[in-house]
DOTIZA-90276 format. One line per 2 residues: their letters; for each residue x, y, z of N, C-alpha, C. Coordinates in pm, whole numbers, plus 50000, padded with zeros to 5 digits. Layout:
<pts>
A	X,Y,Z,X,Y,Z,X,Y,Z  ...
</pts>
This chain:
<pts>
XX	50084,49879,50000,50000,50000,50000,50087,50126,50000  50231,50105,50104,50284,50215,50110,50330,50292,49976
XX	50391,50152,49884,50463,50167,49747,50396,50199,49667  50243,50165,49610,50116,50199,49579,50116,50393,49617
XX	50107,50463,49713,50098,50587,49739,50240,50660,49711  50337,50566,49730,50468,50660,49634,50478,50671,49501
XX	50417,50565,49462,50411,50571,49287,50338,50681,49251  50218,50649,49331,50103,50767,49290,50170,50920,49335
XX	50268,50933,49400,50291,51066,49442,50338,51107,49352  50459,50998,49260,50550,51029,49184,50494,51074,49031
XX	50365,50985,49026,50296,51015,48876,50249,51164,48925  50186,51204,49031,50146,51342,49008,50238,51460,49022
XX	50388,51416,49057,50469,51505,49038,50495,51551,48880  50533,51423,48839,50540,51369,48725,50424,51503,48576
XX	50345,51437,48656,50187,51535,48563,50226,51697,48613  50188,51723,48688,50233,51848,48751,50362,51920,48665
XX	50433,51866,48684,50607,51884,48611,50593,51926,48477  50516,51818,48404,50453,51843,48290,50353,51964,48233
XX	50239,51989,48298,50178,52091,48293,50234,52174,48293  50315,52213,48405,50438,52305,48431,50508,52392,48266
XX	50541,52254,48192,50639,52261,48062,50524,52324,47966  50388,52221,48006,50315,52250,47870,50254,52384,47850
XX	50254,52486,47996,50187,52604,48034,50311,52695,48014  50427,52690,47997,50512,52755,47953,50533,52773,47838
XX	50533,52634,47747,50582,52643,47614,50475,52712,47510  50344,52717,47574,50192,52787,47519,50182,52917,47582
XX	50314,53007,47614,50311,53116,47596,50284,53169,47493  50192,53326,47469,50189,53358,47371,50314,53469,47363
XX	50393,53508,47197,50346,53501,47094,50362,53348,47035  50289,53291,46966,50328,53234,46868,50359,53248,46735
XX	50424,53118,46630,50454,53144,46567,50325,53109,46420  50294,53163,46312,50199,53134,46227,50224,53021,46143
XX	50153,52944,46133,50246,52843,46022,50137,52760,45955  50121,52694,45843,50038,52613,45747,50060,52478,45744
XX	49940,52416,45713,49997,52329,45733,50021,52233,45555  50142,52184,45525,50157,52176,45394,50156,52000,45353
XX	50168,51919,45435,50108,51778,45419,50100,51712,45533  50021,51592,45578,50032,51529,45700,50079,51365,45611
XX	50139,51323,45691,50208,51197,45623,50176,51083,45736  50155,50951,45710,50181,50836,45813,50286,50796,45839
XX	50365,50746,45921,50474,50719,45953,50456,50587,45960  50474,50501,45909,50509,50317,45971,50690,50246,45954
XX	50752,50313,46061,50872,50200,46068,50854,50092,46059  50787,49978,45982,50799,49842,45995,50871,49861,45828
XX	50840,49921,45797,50843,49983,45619,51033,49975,45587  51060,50014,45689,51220,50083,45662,51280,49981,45722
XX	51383,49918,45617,51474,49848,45629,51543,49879,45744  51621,49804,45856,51732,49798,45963,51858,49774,45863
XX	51983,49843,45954,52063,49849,45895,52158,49767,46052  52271,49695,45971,52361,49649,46108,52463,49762,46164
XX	52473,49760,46296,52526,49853,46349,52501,50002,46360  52377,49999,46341,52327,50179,46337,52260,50223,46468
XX	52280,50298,46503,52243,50345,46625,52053,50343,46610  51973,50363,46739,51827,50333,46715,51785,50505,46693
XX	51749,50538,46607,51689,50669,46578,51544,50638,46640  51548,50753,46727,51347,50711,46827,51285,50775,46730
XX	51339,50899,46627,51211,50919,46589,51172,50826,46438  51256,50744,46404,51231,50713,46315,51185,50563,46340
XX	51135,50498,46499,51038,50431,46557,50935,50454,46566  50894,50608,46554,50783,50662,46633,50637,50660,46525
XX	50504,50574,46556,50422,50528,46455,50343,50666,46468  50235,50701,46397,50138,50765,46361,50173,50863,46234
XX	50081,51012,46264,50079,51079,46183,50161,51183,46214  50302,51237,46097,50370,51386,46101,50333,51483,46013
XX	50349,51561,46036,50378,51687,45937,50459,51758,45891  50462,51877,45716,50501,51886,45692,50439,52060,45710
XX	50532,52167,45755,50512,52268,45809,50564,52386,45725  50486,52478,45703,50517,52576,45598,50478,52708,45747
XX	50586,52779,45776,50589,52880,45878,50625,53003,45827  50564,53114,45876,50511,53301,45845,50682,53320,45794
XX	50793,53261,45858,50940,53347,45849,50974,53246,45684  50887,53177,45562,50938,53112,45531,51027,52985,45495
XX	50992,52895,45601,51090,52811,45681,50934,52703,45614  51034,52574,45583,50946,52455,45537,51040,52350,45726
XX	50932,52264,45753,50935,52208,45907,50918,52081,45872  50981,52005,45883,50935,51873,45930,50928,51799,46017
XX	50772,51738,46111,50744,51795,46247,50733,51555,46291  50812,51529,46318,50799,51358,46362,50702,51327,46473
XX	50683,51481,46579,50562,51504,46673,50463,51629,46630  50348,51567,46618,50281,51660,46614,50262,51822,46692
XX	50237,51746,46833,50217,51853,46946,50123,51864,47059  50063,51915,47080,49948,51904,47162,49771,51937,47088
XX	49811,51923,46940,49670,51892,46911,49664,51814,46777  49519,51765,46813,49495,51578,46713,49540,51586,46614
XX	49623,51474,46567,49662,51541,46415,49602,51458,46338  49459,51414,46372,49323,51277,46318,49260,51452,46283
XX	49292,51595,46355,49196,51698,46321,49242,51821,46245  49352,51775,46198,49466,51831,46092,49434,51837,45956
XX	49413,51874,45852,49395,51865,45739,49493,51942,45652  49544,51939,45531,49637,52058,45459,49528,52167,45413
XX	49642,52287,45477,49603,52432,45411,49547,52475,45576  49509,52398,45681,49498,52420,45825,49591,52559,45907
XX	49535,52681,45907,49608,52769,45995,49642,52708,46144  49742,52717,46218,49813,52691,46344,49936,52741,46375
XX	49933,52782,46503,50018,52851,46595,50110,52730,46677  50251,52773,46626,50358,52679,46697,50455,52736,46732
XX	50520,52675,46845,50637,52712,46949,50743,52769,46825  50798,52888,46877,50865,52952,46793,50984,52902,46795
XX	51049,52804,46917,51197,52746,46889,51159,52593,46870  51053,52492,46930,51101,52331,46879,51002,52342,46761
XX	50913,52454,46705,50811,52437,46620,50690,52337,46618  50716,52292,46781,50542,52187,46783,50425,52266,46793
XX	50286,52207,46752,50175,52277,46706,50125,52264,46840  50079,52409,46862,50035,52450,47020,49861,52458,47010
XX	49832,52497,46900,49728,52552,46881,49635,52558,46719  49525,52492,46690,49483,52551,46599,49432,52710,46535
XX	49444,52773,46460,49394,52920,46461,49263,52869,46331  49158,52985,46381,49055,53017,46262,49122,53062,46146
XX	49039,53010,46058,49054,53018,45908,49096,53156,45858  49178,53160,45762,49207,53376,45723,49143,53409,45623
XX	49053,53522,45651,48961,53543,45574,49034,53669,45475  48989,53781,45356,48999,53908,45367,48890,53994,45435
XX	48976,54119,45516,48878,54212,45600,48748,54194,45550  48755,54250,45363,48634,54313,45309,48526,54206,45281
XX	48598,54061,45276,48513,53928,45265,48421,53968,45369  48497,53929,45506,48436,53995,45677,48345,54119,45643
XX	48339,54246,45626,48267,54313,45635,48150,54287,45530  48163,54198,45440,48016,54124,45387,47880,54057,45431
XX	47923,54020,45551,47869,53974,45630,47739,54036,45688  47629,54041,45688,47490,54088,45768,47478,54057,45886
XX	47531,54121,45985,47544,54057,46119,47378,54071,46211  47340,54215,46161,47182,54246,46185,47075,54193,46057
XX	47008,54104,46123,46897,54068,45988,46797,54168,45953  46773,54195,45840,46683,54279,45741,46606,54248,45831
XX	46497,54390,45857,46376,54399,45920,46264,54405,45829  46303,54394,45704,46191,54357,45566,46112,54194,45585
XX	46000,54212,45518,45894,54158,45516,45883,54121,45399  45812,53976,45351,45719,53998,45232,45617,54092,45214
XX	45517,54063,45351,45403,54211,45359,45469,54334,45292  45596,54373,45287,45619,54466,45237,45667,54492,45114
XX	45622,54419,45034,45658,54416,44894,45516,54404,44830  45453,54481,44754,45357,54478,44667,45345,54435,44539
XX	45254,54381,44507,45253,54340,44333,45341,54247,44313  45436,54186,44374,45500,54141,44323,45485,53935,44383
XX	45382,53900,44392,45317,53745,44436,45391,53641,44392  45384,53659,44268,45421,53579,44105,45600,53588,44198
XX	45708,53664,44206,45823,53662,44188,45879,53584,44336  45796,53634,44458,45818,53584,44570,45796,53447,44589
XX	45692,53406,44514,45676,53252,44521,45739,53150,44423  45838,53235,44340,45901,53163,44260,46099,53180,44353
XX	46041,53281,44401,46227,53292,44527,46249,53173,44650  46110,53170,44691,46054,53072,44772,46137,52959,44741
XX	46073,52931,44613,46077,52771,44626,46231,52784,44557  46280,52858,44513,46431,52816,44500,46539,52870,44557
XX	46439,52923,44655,46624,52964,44792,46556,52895,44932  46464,52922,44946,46415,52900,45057,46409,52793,45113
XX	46311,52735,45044,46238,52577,45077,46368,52448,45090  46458,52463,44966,46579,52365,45003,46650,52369,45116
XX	46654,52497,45186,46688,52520,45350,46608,52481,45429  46483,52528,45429,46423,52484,45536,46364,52361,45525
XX	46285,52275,45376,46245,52140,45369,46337,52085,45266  46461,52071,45309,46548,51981,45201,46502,51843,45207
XX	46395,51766,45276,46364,51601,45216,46228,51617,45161  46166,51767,45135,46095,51750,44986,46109,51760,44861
XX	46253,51778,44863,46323,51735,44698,46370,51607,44710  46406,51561,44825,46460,51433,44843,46369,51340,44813
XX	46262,51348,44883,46132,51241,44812,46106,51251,44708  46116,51372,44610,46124,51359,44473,46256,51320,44402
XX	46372,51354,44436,46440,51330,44352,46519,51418,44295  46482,51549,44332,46553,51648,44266,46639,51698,44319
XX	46748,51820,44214,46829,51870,44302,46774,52048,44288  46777,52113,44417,46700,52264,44411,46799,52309,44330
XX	46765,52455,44256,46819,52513,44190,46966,52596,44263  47055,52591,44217,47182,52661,44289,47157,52803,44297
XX	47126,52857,44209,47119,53040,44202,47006,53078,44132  46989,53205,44175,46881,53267,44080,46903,53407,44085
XX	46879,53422,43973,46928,53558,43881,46745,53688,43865  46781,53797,43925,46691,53866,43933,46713,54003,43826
XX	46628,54042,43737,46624,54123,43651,46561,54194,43638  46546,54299,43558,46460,54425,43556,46470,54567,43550
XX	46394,54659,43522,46469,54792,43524,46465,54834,43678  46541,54926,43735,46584,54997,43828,46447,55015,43909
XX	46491,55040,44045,46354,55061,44118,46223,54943,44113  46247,54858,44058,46107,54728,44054,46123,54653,44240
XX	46217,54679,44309,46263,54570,44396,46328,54464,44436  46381,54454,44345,46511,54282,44353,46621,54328,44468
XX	46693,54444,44493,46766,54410,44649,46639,54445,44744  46547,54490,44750,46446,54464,44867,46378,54322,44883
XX	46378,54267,44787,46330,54140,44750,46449,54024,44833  46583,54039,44782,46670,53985,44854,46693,54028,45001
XX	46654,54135,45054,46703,54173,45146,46532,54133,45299  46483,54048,45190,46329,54014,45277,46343,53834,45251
XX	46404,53842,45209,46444,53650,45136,46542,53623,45306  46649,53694,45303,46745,53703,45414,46682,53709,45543
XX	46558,53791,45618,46508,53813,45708,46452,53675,45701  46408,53618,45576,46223,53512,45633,46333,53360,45680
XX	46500,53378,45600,46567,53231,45695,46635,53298,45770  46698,53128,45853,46795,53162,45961,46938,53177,45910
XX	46991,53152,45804,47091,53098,45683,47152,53238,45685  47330,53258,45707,47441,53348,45717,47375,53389,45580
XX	47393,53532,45576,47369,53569,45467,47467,53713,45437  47562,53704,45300,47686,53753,45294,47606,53846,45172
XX	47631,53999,45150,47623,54063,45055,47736,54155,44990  47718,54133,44870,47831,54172,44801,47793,54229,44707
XX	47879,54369,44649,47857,54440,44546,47919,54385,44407  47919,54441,44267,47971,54393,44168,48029,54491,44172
XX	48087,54615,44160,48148,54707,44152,48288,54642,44268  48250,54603,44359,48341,54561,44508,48427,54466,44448
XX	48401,54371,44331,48478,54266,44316,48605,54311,44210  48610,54437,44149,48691,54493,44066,48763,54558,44126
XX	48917,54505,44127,49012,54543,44133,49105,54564,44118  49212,54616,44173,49318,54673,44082,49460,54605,44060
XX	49470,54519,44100,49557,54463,44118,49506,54263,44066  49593,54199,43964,49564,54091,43906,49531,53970,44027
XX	49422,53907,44034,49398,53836,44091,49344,53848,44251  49300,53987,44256,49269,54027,44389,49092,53987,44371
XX	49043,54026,44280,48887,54013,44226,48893,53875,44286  48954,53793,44199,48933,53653,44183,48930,53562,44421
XX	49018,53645,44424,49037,53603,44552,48939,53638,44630  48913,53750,44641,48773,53817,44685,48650,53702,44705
XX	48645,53628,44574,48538,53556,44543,48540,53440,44576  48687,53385,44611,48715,53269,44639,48707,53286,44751
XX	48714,53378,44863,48699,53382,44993,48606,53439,45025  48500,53503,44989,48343,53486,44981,48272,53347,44992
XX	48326,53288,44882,48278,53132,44924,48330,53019,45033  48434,53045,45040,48477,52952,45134,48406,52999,45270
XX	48388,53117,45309,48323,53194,45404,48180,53143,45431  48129,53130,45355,48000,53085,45312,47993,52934,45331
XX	48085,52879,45315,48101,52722,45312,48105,52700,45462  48146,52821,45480,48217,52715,45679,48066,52767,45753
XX	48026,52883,45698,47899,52913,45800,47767,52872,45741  47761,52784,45641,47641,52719,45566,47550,52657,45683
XX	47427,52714,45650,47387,52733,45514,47354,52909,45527  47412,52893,45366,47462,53062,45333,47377,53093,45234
XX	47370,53237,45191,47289,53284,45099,47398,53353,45087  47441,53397,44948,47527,53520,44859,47422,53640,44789
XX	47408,53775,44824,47362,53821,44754,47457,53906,44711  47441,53882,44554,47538,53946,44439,47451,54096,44384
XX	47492,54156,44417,47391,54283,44372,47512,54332,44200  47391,54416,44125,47487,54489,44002,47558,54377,43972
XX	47532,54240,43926,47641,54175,43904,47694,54210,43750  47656,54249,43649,47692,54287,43492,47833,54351,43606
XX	47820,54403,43632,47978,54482,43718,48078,54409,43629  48089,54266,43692,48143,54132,43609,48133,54047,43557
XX	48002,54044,43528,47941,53957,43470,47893,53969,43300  48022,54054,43291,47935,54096,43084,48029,53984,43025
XX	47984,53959,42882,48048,53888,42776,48163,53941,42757  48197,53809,42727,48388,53775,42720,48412,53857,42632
XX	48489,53910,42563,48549,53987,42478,48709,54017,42445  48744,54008,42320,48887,54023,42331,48939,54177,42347
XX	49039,54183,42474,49074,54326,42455,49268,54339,42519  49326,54431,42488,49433,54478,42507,49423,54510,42628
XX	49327,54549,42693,49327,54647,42869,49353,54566,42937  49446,54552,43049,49466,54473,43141,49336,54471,43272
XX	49273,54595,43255,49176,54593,43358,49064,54514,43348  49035,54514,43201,48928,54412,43118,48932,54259,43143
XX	49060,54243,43098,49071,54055,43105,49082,54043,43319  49127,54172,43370,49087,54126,43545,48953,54066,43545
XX	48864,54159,43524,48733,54181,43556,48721,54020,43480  48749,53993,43350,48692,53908,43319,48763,53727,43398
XX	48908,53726,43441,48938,53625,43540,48839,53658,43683  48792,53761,43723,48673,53748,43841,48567,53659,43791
XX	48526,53683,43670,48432,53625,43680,48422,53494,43625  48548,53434,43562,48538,53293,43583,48596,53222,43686
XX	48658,53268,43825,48656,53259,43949,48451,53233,43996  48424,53334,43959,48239,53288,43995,48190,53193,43935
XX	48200,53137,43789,48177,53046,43758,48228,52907,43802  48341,52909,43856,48417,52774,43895,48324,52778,44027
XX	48343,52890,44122,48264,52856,44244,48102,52816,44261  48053,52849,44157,47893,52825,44087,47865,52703,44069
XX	47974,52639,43982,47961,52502,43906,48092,52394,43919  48165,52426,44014,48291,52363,44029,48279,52251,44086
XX	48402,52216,44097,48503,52035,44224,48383,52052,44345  48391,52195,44370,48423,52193,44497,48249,52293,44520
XX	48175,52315,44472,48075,52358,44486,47988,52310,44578  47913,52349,44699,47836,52312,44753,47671,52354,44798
XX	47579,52261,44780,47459,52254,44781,47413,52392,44886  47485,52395,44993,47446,52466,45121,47444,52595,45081
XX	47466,52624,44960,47529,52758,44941,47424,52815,44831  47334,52935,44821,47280,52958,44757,47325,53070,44719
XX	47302,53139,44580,47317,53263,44498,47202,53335,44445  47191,53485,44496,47100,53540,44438,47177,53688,44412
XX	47194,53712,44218,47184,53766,44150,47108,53869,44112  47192,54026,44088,47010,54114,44060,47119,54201,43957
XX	47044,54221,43807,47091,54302,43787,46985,54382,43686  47037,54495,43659,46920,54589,43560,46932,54539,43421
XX	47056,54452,43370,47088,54495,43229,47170,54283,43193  47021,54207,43187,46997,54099,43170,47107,54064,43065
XX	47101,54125,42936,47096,54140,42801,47279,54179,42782  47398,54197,42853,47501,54169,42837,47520,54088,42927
XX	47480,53992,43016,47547,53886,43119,47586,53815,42989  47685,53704,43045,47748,53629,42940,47699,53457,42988
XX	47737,53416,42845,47625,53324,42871,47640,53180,42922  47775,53212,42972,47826,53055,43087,47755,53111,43219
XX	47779,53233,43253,47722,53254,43385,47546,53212,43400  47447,53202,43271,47307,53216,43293,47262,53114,43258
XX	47355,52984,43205,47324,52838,43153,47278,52798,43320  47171,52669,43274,47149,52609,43361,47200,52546,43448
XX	47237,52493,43582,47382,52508,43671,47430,52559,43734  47364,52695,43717,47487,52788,43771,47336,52894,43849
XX	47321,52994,43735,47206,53063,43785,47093,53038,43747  47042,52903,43758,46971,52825,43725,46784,52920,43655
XX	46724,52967,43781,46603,53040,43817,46584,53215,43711  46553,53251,43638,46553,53390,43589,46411,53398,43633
XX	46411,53550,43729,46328,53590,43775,46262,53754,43715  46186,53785,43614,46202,53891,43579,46078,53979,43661
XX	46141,54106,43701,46086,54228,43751,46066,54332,43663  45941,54318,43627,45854,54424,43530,45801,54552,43604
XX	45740,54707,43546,45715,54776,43605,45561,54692,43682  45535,54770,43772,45384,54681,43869,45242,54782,43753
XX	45159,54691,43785,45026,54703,43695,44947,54786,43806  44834,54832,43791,44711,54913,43864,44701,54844,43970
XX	44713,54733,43991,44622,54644,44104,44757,54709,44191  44886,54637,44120,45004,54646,44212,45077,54795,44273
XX	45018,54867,44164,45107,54999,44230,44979,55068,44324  44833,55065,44363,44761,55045,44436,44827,54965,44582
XX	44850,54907,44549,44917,54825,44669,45028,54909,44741  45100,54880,44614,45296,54958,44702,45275,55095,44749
XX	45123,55206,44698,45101,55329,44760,45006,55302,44927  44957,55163,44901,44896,55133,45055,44992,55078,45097
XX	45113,55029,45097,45212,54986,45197,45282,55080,45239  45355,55201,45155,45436,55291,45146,45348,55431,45261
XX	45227,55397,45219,45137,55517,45311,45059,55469,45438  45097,55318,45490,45003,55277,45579,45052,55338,45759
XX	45219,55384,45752,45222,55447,45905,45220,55640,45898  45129,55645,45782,45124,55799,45778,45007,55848,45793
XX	44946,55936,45859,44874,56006,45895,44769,56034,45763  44729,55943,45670,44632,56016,45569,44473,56058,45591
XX	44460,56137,45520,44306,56175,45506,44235,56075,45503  44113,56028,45558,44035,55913,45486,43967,55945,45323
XX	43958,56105,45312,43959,56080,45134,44031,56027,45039  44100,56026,45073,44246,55953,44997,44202,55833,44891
XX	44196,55861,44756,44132,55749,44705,44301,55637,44612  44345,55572,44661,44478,55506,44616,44444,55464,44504
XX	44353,55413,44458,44315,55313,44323,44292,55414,44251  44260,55547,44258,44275,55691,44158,44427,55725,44100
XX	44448,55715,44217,44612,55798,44229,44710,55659,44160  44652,55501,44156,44731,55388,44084,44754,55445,43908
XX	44599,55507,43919,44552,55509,43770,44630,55616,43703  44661,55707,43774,44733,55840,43731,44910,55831,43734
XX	44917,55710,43816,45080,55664,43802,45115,55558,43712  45068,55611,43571,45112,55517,43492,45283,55536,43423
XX	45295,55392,43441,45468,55353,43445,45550,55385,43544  45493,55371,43675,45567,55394,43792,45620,55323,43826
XX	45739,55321,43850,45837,55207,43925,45806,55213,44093  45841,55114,44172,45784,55058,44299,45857,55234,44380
XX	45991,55271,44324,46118,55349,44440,46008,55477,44428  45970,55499,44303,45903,55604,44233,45803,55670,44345
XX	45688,55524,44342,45567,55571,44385,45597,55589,44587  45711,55512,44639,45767,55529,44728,45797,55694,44779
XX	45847,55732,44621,45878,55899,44669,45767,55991,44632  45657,55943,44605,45540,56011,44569,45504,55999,44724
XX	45494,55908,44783,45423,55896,44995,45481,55993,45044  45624,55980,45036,45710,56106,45044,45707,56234,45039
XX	45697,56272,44890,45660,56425,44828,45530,56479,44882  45401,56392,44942,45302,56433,44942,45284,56440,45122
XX	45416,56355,45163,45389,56449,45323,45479,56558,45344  45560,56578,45302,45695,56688,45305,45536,56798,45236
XX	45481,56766,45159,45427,56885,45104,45282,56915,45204  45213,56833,45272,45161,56843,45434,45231,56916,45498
XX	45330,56882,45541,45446,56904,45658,45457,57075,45627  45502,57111,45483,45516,57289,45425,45344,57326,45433
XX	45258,57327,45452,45094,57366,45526,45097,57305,45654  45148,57290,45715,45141,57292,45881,45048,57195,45905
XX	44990,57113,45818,44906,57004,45786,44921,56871,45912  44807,56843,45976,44836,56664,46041,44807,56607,45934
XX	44747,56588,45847,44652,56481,45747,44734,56510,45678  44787,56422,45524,44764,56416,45407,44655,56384,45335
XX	44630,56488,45234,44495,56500,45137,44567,56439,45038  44424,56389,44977,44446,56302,44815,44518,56452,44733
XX	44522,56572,44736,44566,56702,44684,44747,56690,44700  44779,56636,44822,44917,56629,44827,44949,56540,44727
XX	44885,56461,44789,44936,56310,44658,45015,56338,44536  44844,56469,44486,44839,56431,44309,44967,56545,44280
XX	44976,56632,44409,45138,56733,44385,45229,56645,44363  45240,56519,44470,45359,56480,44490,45349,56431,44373
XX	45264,56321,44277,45291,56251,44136,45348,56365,44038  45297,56491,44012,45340,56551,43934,45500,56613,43981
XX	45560,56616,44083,45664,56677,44100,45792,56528,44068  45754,56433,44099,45790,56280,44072,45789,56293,43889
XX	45681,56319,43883,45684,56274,43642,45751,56416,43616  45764,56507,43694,45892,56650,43636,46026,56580,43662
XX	46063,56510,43779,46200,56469,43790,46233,56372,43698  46133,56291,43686,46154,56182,43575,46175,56205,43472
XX	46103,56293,43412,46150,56374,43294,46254,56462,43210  46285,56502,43355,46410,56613,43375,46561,56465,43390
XX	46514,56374,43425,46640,56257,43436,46692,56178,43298  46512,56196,43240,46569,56069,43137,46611,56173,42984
XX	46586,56331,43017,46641,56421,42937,46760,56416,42950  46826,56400,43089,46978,56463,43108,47050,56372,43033
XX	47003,56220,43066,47078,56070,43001,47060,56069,42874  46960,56182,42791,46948,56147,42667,47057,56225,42585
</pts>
């Protein structure tokens, strides 16, 4: 019993002693390092030689590594360290002792900043309720962003695979980033937004990376939604040209296509596309595969722009004369942003009469001061 309680004293010196080493050597700083292959080790493999001294590490069974570190330095590691190397994979960021180089620590994945600031950390406080006229487009977004997230074994009982992306079109002001930005609120699914203008840059292969670390981003926090806003940005037909800025833009965007339709593409990951100007996308990006869904956004009809002036006017103080299905009829060819700034124009023009109410009279000011700007806009562009 006595020898029994010295052993045991000695193992917890022993442990203790140890901790001691292992709480020292996991001082921080560490050093950055990659990881560049993991290899098996089996000495039964390697011939004995007579008279050679016993090399321990070249006894020692499992898995090593091969270590690519921040100062340039390639490592070859016979001990792993203090973490699993069953949880090691290549291309793995980790932090190791800056003099024996054992792996102390795994680190999170390296993103770019601007990838990171893509991110929607607050979810859209948009609604479907808040989209008018537009029934037909929401129930076709539904079923191809939505539903594969939330009921992925009702394609499974059929058989199918949901559509990967969908591409939203139309002239300016119809709703496609409000549309996306109410798609994002109705799941629980990371949802990353990105400009097309954002992915052009100046320097060869920065676009492309951008996009490649957009997705991988998306991959680790799946299930993800991408919303690609303005994508024509990069998304026009190939073309031969001398500009070096041209053929960038155009390696971005077969960086999007590989990530669309690639090795390495994954289901979890959805794409939604919006752009004004359908009619130069190029036509690997809009084949089936990729942005599978074309969703087109037309100006809204009587019923609908009736609607978007009762959504747009429902927390404002109106007159009960107020006749909306008049004022639909008199906004012919109104875009959704349009009749938005008509709710607008016609309380600012309340607000200048010292007015509580808006009268159907503001309204019909605000439409006509709305078809002068419009007019006065599509003169300037002409």
């Amino acid at each position: 019993m006595q020898r029994t309680n010295l052993e045991l004293n000695a193992y917890r010196e022993k442990i203790k002693e140890n901790q001691d080493k292992i709480k020292l050597n996991k001082q921080l700083p560490y050093l950055v390092g990659n990881i560049v292959e993991i290899l098996e080790m089996n000495p039964e493999d390697e011939a004995e030689e007579d008279g050679a001294n016993i090399d321990l590490d070249s006894r020692r069974k499992g898995k090593c590594v091969v270590l690519k570190t921040s100062t340039r330095q390639t490592i070859f590691l016979p001990v792993v360290g203090l973490v699993d190397p069953d949880k090691l994979k290549p291309g793995d960021l980790v932090g190791v002792n800056k003099d024996s180089y054992l792996i102390l620590d795994t680190l999170p994945s390296e993103y770019d900043f601007r990838v990171k600031a893509m991110e929607v950390d607050e979810k859209p406080t948009e609604d479907y309720n808040d989209i008018g006229g537009l029934e037909k487009q929401i129930q076709e977004l539904v079923e191809a962003i939505v539903l594969p997230m939330t009921h992925k074994e009702r394609f499974q009982k059929l058989g199918i695979r949901p559509p990967k992306g969908v591409l939203l079109y139309g002239p300016p002001g119809t709703g496609k980033t409000l549309m996306g930005r109410a798609c994002a609120a109705q799941t629980n699914a990371t949802f990353l937004k990105l400009a097309g203008p954002q992915l052009v840059q100046m320097f060869v292969g920065d676009g492309a990376k951008l996009v490649c670390d957009a997705f991988q981003l998306a991959k680790e926090k799946s299930p993800c939604i991408i919303f690609i806003d303005e994508i024509d940005a990069i998304g026009t037909k190939r073309f031969d040209s001398e500009m070096s800025g041209d053929r960038e833009v155009q390696r971005t965007m077969l960086e999007l296509l590989n990530q669309l339709d690639g090795f390495s593409s994954d289901e979890r990951i959805k794409v939604i596309a919006a752009t004004n100007r359908a009619d130069i996308l190029d036509p690997a990006l809009m084949r089936s595969g990729r942005l599978d869904r074309k969703i087109e956004f037309s100006h809204p009809n009587e019923e609908a722009r009736a609607r978007i002036l009762q959504i747009h006017s429902r927390k404002m103080n109106v007159h009960p004369d107020v006749n909306l299905e008049e004022l639909a009829r008199s906004t012919d060819d109104f875009n959704g942003a349009q009749l938005k700034a008509v709710c607008v124009e016609a309380g600012m023009l309340a607000l200048r009469r010292d007015a509580t109410e808006v009268n159907h009279e503001d309204f019909n000011e605000g439409i006509i001061q709305v078809q002068a700007k419009k007019k006065a806009s599509l003169n300037y562009y002409a």
